[in-house]
C-alpha positions as CSV (number, residue, x, y, z in Angstrom):
1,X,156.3,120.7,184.8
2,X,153.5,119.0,182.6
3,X,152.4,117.0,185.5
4,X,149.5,114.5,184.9
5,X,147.7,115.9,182.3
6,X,148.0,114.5,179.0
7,X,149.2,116.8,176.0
8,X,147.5,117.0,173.0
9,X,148.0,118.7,169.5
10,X,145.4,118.9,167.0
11,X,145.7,118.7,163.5
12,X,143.7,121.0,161.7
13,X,142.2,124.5,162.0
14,X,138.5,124.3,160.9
15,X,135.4,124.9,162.2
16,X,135.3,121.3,163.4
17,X,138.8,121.3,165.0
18,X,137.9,124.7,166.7
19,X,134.4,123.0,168.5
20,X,136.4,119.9,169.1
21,X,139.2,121.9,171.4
22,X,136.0,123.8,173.2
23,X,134.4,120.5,173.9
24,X,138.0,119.2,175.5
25,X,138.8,122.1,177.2
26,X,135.4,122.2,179.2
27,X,135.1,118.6,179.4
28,X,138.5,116.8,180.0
29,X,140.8,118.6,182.6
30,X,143.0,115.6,182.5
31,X,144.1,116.9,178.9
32,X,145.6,120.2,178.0
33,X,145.7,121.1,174.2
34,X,148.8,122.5,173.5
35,X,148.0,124.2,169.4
36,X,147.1,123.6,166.6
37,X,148.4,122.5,163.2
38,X,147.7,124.2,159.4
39,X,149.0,123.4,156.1
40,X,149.8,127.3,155.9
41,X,153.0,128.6,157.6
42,X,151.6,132.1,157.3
43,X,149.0,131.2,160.1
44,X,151.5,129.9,162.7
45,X,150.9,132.3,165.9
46,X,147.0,132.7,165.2
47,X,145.0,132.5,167.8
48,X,141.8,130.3,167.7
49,X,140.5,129.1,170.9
50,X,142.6,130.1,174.1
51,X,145.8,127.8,172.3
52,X,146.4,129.1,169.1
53,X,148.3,127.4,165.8
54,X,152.0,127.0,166.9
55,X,152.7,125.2,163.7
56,X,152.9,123.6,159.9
57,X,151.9,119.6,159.3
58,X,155.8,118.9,158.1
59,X,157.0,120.4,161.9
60,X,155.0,117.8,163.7
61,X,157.7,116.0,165.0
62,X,159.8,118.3,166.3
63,X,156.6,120.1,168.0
64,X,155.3,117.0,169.4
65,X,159.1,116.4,171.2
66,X,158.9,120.0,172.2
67,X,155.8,119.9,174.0
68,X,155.8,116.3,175.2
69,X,152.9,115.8,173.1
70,X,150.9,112.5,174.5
71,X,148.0,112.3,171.6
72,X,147.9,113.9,168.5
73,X,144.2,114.2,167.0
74,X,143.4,114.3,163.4
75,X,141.1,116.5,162.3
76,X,141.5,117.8,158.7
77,X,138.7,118.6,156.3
78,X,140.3,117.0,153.5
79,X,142.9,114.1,154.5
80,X,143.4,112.9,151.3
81,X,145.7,116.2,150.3
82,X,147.3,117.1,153.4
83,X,147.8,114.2,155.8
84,X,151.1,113.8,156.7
85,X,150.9,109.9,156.8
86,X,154.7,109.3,157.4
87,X,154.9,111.6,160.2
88,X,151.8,110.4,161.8
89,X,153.5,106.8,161.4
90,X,156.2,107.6,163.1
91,X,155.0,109.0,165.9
92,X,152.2,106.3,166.1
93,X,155.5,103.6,166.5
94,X,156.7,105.5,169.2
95,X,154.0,105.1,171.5
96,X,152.0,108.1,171.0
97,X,148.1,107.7,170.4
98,X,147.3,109.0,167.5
99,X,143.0,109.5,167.3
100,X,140.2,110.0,164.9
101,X,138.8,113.9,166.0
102,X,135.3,111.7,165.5
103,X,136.4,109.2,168.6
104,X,137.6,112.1,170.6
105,X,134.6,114.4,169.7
106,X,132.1,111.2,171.0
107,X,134.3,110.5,174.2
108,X,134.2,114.0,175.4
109,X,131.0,115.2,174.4
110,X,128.9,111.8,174.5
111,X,127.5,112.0,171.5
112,X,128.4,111.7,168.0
113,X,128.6,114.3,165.4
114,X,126.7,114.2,161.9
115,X,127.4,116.7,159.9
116,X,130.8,115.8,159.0
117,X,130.6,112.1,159.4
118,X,131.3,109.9,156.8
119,X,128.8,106.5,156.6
120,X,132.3,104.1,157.3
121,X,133.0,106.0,160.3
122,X,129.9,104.4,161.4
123,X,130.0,101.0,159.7
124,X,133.9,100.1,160.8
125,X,133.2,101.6,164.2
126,X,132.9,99.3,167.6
127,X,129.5,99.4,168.3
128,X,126.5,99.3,167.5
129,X,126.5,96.1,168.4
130,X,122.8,93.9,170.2
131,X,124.0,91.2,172.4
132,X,121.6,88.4,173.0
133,X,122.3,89.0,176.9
134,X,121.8,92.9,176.6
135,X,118.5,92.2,174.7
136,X,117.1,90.3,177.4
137,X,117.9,91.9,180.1
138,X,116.7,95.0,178.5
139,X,113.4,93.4,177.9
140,X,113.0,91.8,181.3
141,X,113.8,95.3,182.7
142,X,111.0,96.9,180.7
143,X,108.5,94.5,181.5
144,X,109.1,94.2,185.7
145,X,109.3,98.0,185.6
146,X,106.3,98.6,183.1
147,X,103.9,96.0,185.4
148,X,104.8,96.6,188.6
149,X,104.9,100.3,188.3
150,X,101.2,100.0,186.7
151,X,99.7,97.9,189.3
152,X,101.0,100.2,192.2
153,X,100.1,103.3,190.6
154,X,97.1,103.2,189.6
155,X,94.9,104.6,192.9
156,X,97.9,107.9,191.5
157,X,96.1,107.3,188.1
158,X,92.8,107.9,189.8
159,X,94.1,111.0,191.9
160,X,95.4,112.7,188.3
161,X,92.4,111.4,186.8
162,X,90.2,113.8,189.2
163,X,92.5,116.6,189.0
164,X,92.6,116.7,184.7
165,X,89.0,116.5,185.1
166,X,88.3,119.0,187.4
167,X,90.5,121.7,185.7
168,X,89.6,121.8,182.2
169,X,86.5,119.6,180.2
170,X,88.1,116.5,177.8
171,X,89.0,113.1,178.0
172,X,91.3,111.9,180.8
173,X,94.2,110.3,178.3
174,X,95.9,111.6,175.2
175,X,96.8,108.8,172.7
176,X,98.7,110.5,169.4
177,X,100.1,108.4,166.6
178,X,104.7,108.2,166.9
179,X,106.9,106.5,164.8
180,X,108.3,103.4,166.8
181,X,110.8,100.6,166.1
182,X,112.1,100.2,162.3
183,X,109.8,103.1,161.2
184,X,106.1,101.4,162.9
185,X,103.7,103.9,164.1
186,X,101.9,103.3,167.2
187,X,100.0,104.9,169.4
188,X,101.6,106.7,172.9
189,X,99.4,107.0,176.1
190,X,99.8,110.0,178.1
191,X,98.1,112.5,180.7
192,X,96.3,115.5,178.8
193,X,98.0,118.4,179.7
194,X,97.0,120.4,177.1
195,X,93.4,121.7,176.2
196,X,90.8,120.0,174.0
197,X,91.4,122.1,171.3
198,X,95.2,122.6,171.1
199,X,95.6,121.1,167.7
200,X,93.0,123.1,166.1
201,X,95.3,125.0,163.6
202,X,97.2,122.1,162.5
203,X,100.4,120.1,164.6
204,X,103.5,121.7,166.0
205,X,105.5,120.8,168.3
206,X,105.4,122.0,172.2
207,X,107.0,124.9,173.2
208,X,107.8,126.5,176.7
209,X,105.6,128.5,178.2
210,X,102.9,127.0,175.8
211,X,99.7,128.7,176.1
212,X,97.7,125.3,175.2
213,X,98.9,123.9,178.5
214,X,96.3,123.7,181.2
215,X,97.2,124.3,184.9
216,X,97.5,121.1,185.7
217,X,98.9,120.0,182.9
218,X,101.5,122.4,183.2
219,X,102.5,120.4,186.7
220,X,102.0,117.4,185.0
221,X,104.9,118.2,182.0
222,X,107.2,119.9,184.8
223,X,107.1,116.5,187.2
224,X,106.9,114.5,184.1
225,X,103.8,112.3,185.2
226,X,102.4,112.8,182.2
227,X,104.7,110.3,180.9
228,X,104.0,107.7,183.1
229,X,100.8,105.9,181.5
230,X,103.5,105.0,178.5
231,X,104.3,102.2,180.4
232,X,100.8,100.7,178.9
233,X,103.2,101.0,175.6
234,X,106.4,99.5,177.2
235,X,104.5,96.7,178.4
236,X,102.9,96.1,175.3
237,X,106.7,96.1,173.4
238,X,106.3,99.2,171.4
239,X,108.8,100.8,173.8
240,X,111.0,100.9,176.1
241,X,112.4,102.1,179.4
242,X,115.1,103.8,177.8
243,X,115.6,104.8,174.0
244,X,114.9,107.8,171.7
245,X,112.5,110.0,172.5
246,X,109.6,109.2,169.5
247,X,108.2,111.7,166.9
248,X,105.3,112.1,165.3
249,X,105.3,110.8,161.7
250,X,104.8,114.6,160.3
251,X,107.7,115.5,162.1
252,X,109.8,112.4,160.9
253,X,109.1,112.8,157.6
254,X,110.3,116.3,157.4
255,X,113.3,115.6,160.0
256,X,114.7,112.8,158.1
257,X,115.0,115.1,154.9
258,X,117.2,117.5,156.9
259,X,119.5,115.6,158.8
260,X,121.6,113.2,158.1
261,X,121.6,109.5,159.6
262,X,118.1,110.7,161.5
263,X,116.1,107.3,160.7
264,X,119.3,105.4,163.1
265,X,117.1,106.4,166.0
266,X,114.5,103.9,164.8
267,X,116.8,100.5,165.2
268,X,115.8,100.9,168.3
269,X,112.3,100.7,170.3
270,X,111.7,104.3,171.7
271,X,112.1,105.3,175.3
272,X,109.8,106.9,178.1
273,X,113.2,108.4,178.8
274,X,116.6,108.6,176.9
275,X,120.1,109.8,177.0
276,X,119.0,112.8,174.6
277,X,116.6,113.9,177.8
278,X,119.1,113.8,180.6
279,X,121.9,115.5,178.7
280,X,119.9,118.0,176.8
281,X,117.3,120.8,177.3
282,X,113.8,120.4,175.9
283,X,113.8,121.8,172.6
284,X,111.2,121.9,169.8
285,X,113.4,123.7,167.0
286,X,115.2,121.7,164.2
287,X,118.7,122.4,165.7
288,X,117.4,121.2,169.0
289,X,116.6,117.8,167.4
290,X,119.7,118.2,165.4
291,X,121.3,118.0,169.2
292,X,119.6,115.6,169.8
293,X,119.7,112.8,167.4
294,X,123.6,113.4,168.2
295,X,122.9,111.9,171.9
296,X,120.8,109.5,170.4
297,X,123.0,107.7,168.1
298,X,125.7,107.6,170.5
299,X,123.0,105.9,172.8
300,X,122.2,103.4,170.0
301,X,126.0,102.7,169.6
302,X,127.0,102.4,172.9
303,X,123.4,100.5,173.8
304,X,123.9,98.4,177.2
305,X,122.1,97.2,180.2
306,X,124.6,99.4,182.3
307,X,123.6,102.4,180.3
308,X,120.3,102.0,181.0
309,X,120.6,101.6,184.2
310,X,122.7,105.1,184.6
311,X,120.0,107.2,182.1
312,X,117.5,105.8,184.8
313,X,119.1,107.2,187.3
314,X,120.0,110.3,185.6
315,X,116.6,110.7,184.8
316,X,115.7,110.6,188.5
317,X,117.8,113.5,189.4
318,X,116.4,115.0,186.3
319,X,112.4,115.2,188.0
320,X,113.8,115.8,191.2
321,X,115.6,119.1,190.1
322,X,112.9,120.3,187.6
323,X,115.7,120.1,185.0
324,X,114.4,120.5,181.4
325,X,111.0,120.9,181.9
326,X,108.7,122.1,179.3
């Protein structure tokens, strides 16, 4: 009995059909992956992920009739030489849904992967689109959040203010240059939770456990209030609610040399929170921000009101539970 759960064959055994059936298998339990599918018959019975490669590319008919197969998923390093287009016609007339291993990737992972994505995946996607209605509601969003939440925090500003003071000498705020919307530096407001001198040999990026934190700050970073006198920048338009987390221009510059589709991020006005922060650890490495720019450009595709409404909320539960703090 195949029940309710949709079968699905994959086409293609490399590294990124292998990650791809992981992904589903955690993430979808509506959809079973029945095998996979190489170009060499002396693979066939190989065992990759828990299903294993139960056939050749010219058997695909048969094997999608034998195991009900309800979506096949194309996921071949090199189409041009092995796609079977005929077959995948056929079965595409018949009713099955035949998918782009990109689509599926981004719809059970929420995010988008870069390092086998070609630029017209991107530009003959749906997406990516910025609806006049979306914009402003956005904006009005950010600005009712941003000056209400000013004007009733601030006798909080003066409790924190007291407490920074008390525990370690230095100024109350920490204001650092980050690269902002289209590539614009500005300048981001936030608590000083580290110590005076924490930059002395040079930038890098925080780390946990980071011995430059003071003891309040170290609160501060966990709860995430430290964040909170960015709204001073949200109000002022140089960000956002919601949006990519911004860098620091030293760490852009080097970033955008070593990932692909990195400067995406900036189409957008950065975020206090972001899609990136609710669905990832906090990271400082450049894999961790290879992670995350993935998160981040599905964010920018998918853009909405809705959306940010639901990171907001996520974000909530986030502080709440602790999760991710650095």
């Amino acid at each position: 009995m195949y029940g309710l759960k949709k079968q699905l064959l994959i086409l293609g055994t490399g590294p990124s059909a292998v990650g791809l059936c992981r992904i589903i298998m955690s993430d979808l339990r509506l959809v079973k992956v029945v095998g996979f599918l190489d170009g060499n018959s002396e693979r066939v019975g190989e065992r990759l992920v828990n299903p294993g490669i139960i056939g050749t590319y010219d058997q695909l008919a048969q094997l999608v009739e034998k195991h009900h197969v309800d979506t096949i998923v194309v996921c071949l390093e090199d189409r041009r030489c092995v796609l079977p287009v005929q077959a995948l016609l056929d079965c595409k007339v018949m009713g099955l849904d035949v998918v782009d291993s990109h689509r599926l990737f981004e719809e059970a992972s929420g995010r988008i992967s870069v390092d086998s994505l070609h630029p017209s995946a991107l530009i003959f996607s749906e997406g990516f689109r910025r609806r006049l209605l979306s914009r402003v509601s956005k904006r009005f969003l950010d600005l009712v959040i941003s000056a209400v939440g000013l004007v009733v925090l601030i006798p909080f500003f003066g409790l924190v203010a007291v407490l920074i003071r008390v525990d370690t000498p230095g100024p109350i705020f920490y204001r650092q240059e980050r690269v902002g919307l289209r590539g614009q530096p500005y300048q981001i407001w936030k608590f000083r939770s580290m110590h005076q001198d924490a930059e002395k040999h040079g930038p890098r990026c925080a780390e946990m456990n980071d011995p430059r934190v003071t003891r309040i700050g170290w609160w501060l970073r966990k709860t995430r209030i430290d964040e909170l006198p960015q709204l001073i920048n949200v109000l002022k338009g140089e960000m956002s609610l919601v949006g990519p987390r911004p860098e620091r221009p030293v760490f852009v510059d080097n970033l955008r040399t070593q990932i692909p589709y990195y400067d995406i991020r900036h189409t957008v006005r950065p975020g206090i929170t972001g899609w990136a922060q609710v669905k990832f650890r906090y990271g400082a490495t450049r894999e961790d921000s290879h992670m995350k720019l993935q998160y981040d450009l599905f964010y920018v595709k998918h853009l909405s009101f809705h959306f940010d409404l639901m990171i907001l909320m996520r974000t909530i539960r986030v502080i709440m539970l602790g999760e991710g703090a650095r």
